[in-house]
C-alpha positions as CSV (number, residue, x, y, z in Angstrom):
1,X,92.8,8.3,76.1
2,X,93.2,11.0,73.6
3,X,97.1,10.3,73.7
4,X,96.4,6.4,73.0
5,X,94.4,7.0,69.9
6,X,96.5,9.7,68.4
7,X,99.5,7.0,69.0
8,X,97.3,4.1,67.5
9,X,96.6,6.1,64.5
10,X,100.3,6.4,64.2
11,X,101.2,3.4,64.6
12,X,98.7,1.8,62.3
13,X,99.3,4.6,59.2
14,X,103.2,3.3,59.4
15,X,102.0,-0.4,59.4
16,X,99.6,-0.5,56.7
17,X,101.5,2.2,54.6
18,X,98.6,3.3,52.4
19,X,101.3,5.7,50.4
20,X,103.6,2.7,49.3
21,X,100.6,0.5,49.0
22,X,99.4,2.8,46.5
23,X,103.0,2.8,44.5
24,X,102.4,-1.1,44.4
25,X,98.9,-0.9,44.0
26,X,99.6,1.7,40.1
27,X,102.9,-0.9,39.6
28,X,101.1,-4.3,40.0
29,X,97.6,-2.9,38.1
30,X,99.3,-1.2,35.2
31,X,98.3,-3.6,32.5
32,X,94.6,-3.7,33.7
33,X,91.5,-1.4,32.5
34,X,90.3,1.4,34.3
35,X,87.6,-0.9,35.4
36,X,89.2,-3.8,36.9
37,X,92.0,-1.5,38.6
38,X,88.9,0.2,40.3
39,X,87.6,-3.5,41.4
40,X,91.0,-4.4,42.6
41,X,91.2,-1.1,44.2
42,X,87.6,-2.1,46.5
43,X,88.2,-5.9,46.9
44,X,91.5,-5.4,48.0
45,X,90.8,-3.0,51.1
46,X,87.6,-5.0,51.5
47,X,89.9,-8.3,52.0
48,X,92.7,-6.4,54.1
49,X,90.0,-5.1,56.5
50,X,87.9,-8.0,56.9
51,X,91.9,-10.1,57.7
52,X,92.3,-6.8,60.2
53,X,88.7,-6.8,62.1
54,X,89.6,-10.7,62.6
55,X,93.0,-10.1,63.6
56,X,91.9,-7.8,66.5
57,X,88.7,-10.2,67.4
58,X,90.2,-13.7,67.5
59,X,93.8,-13.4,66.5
60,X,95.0,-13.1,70.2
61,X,93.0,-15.9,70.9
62,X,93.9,-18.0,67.9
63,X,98.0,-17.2,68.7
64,X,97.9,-18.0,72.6
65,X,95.4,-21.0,71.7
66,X,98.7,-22.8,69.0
67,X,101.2,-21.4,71.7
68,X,102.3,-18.7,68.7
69,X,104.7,-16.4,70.4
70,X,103.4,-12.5,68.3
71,X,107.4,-12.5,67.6
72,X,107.2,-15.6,65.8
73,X,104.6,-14.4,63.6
74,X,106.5,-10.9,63.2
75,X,109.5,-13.3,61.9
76,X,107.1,-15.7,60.1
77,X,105.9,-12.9,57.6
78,X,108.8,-10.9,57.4
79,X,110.5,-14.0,55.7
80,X,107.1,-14.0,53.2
81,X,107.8,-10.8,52.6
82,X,111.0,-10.9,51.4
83,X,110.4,-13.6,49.0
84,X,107.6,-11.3,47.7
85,X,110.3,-8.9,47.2
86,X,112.3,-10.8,45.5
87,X,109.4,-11.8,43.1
88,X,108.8,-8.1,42.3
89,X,112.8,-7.6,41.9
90,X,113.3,-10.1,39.2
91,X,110.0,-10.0,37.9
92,X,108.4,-13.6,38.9
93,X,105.5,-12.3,40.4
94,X,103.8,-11.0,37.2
95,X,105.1,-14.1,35.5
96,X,103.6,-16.4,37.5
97,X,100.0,-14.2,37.1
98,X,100.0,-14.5,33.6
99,X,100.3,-18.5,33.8
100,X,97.7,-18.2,36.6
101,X,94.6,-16.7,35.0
102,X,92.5,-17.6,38.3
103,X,95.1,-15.2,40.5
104,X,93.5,-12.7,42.3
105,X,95.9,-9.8,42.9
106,X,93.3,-8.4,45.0
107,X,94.0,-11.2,47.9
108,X,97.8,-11.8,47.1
109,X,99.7,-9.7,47.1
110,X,97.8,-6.4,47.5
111,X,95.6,-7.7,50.5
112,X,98.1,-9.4,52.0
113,X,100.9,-8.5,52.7
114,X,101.2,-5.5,50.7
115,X,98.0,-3.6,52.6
116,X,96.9,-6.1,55.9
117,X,100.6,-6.3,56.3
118,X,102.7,-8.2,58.7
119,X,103.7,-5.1,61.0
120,X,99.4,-4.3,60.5
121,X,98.3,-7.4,61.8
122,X,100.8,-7.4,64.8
123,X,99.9,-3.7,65.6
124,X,96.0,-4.5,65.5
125,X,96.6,-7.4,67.7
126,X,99.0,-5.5,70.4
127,X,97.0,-2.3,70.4
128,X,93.6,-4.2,71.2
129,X,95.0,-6.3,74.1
130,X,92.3,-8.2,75.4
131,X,94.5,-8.0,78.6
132,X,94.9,-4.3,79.2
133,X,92.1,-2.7,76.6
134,X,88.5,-2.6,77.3
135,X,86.1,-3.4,74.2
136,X,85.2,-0.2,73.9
137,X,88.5,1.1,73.5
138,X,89.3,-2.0,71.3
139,X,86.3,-0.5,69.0
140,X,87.9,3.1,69.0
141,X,91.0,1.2,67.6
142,X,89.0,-0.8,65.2
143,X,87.4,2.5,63.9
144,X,90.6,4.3,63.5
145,X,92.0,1.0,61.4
146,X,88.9,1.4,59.4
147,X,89.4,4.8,58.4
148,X,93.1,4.5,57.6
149,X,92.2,1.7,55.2
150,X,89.3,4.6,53.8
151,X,91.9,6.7,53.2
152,X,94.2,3.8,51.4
153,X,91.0,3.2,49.2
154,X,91.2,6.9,47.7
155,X,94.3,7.0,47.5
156,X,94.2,3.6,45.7
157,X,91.5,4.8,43.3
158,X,93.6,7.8,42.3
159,X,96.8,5.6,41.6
160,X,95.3,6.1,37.9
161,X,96.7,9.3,37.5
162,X,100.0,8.0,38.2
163,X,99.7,4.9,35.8
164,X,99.1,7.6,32.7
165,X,102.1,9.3,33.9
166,X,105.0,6.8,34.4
167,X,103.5,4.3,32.0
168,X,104.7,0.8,31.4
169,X,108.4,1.4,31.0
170,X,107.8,3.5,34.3
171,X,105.4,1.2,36.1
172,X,107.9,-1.7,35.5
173,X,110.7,0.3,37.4
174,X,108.2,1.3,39.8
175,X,107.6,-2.6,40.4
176,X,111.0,-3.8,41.1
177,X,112.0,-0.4,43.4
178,X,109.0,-1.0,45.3
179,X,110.5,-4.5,45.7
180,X,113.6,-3.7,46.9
181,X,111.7,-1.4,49.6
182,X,109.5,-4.4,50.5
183,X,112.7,-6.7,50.9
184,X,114.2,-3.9,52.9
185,X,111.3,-3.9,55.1
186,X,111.2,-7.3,55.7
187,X,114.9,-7.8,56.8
188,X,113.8,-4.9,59.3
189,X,110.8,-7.5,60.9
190,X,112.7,-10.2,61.2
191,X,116.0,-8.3,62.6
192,X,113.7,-6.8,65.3
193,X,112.1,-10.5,65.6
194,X,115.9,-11.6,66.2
195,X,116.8,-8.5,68.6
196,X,119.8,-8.0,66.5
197,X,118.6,-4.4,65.3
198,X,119.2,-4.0,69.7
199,X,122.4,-6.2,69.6
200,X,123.9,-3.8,67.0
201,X,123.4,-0.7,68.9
202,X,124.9,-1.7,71.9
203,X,128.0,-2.8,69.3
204,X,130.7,0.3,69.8
């Protein structure tokens, strides 16, 4: 069992990405007090774990319930995430907060996608198989989830630093790189929702 959690904690680090989440997370929380970037920080992890502990307890259920294939999810947010992307890219994401003093970053888009992302929710779900995985197992899992999300939180916390580094010039470049990245990710979901990522490999 040793070998399975050493391969979920793996697995779930590259999903959530807490080292990219925190480039987004000093990028999207530039322009905020030290205050409210440490509220953000908390209510964002707080939001992507409590979407996490539900994915592993009902989202199988939920999925095989509406006849959801997990690949159809996979290419469901990998599309949400592009356009995400592109709002980074070309700067319509922070527009659109400004106009929209009720926006909670926290939820969208730090929660979701950028933390509890696509890949995370998928990997949760698939490494807690209510088919193949005891419960206690599935609560191993859970626990390792939880602590890779404790570790994002720091790291999130100390994205501060970085902010009185780059700056604003520096967080605004930061912004629309990390949005290229994102974009780049997503095309990589949905290609491996497709199976072309496979089909080109087989291409001499």
């Amino acid at each position: 069992m040793l070998d399975k959690y050493i391969q979920d904690a793996l697995i779930i680090w590259a999903t959530i990405d807490p080292i990219g989440t925190m480039a987004l997370f000093a990028a999207l929380t530039a322009q905020l007090s030290p205050a409210e970037r440490r509220r953000t920080a908390f209510k964002a992890v707080g939001y992507a774990a409590a979407v996490l502990l539900g994915a592993i307890v009902i989202g199988q259920i939920i999925l095989s319930a509406m006849g959801i294939r997990l690949i159809s999810f996979q290419f469901g947010g990998g599309i949400i995430l592009f356009l995400f992307g592109l709002q980074m890219i070309f700067g319509a994401g922070s527009q659109q907060t400004r106009k929209d003093p009720d926006h909670d970053m926290a939820v969208f888009p730090l929660a979701i996608p950028a933390t509890a992302t696509p890949g995370a929710i998928l990997a949760v779900i698939l490494l807690t198989d209510n088919y193949v995985y005891p419960v206690a197992v599935q609560i191993v899992t859970a626990g390792i989830m939880l602590a890779v999300l404790g570790i994002t939180l720091l790291l999130l916390l100390a994205a501060e630093r970085i902010i009185r580094i780059i700056g604003a010039a520096g967080a605004s470049i930061l912004t629309r790189v990390m949005g290229m990245i994102l974009a780049a990710f997503s095309v990589e979901l949905i290609m491996n929702a497709l199976g072309i990522e496979k089909w080109l490999q087989t291409v001499p």
